[in-house]
C-alpha positions in Angstrom: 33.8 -22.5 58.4 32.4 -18.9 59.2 29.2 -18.5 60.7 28.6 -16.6 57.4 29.7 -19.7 55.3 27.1 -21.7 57.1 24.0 -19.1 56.9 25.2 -19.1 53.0 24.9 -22.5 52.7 21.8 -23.3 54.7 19.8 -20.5 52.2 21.9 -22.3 49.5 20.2 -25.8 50.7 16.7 -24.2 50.9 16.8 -22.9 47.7 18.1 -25.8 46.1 14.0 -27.6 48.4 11.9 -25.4 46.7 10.4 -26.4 43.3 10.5 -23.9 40.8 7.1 -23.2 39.3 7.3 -24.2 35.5 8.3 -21.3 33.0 6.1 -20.7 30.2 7.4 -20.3 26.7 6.7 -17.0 24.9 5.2 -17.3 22.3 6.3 -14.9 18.9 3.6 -12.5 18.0 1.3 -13.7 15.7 3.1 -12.0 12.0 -0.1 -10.1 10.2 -0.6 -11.6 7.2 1.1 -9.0 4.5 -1.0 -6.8 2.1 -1.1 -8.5 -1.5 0.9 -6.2 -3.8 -1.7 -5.1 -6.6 -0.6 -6.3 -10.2 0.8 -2.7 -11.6 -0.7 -3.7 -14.9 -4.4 -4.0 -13.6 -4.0 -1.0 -11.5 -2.9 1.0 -14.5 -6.0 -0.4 -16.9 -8.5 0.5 -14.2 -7.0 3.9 -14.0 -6.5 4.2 -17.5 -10.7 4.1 -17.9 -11.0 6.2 -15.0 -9.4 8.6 -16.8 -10.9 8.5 -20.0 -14.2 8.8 -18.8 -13.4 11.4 -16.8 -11.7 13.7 -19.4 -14.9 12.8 -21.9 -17.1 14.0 -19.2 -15.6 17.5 -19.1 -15.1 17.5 -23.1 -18.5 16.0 -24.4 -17.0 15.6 -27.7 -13.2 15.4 -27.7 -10.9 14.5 -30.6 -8.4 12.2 -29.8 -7.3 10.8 -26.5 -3.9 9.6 -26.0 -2.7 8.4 -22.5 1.3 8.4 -22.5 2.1 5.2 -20.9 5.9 5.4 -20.8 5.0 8.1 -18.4 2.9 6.1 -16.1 4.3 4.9 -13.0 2.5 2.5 -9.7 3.1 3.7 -6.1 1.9 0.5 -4.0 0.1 2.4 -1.1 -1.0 0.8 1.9 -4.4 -0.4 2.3 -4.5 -2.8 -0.2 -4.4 0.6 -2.7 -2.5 1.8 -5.5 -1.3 5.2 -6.9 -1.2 5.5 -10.4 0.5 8.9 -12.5 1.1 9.7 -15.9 0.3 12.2 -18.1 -1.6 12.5 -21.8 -3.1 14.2 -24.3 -6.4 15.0 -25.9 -8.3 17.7 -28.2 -11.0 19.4 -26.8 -12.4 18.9 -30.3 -11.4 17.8 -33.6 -10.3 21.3 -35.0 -8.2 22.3 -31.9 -4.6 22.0 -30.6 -4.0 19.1 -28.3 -4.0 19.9 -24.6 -1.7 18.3 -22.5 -2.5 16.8 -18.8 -1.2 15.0 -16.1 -3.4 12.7 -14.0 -3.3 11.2 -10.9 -5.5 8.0 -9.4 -6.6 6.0 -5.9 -7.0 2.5 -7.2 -8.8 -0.2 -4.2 -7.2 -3.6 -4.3 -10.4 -4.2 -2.7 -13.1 -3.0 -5.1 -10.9 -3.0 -7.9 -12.2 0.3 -8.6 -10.3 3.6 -9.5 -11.5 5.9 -6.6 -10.1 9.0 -7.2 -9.1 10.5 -10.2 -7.7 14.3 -10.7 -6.5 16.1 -13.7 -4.4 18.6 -13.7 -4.1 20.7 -17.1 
């Protein structure tokens, strides 16, 4: 054997003498629990309120009120919030042509509130 053989196997050999300090285990980060999805149904109803007060507010005395709800759709947003659209219709009074509008609304998971609500016309 070479005098490198030897020096190879003597660092072999002490190596082989020394105790190898236990390996912890890693542990998997803790998953965050995942934001409930908001039921598009009570999202929509909330909004759907919001809405109508809001239009009666600007039109103290409107005629009818008609929300389209083939037109509404539910963004899940996160946050534990919702973004509702759709449009509708209403007359500013009863001897008036229907206006149409489009709406848009923040619903909190949280609060179960409708937050924001905007019109457009």
């Amino acid at each position: 054997m070479s005098r490198a053989s030897y020096l190879c196997l003597a660092f072999a050999l002490l190596l082989s003498a020394c105790e190898t300090p236990p390996q912890q285990a890693t542990r998997p980060a803790p998953r965050q629990a995942a934001e409930p999805r908001i039921a598009p149904r009570v999202a929509i109803d909330a909004c759907e309120q919001a809405v109508t007060a809001n239009v009666r507010k600007g039109h103290p005395e409107p005629g009818s009120l008609f929300l389209l709800e083939d037109r509404e759709q539910v963004y899940q947003r996160p946050g534990g919030m919702a973004m509702v659209t759709g449009e509708g219709t209403f007359e500013p009074d009863s001897s008036q042509a229907s206006i149409g509008f489009r709406f848009t609304c923040l619903y909190n998971g949280r609060t179960a509130r409708a937050d924001d609500v905007q019109l457009r016309y």
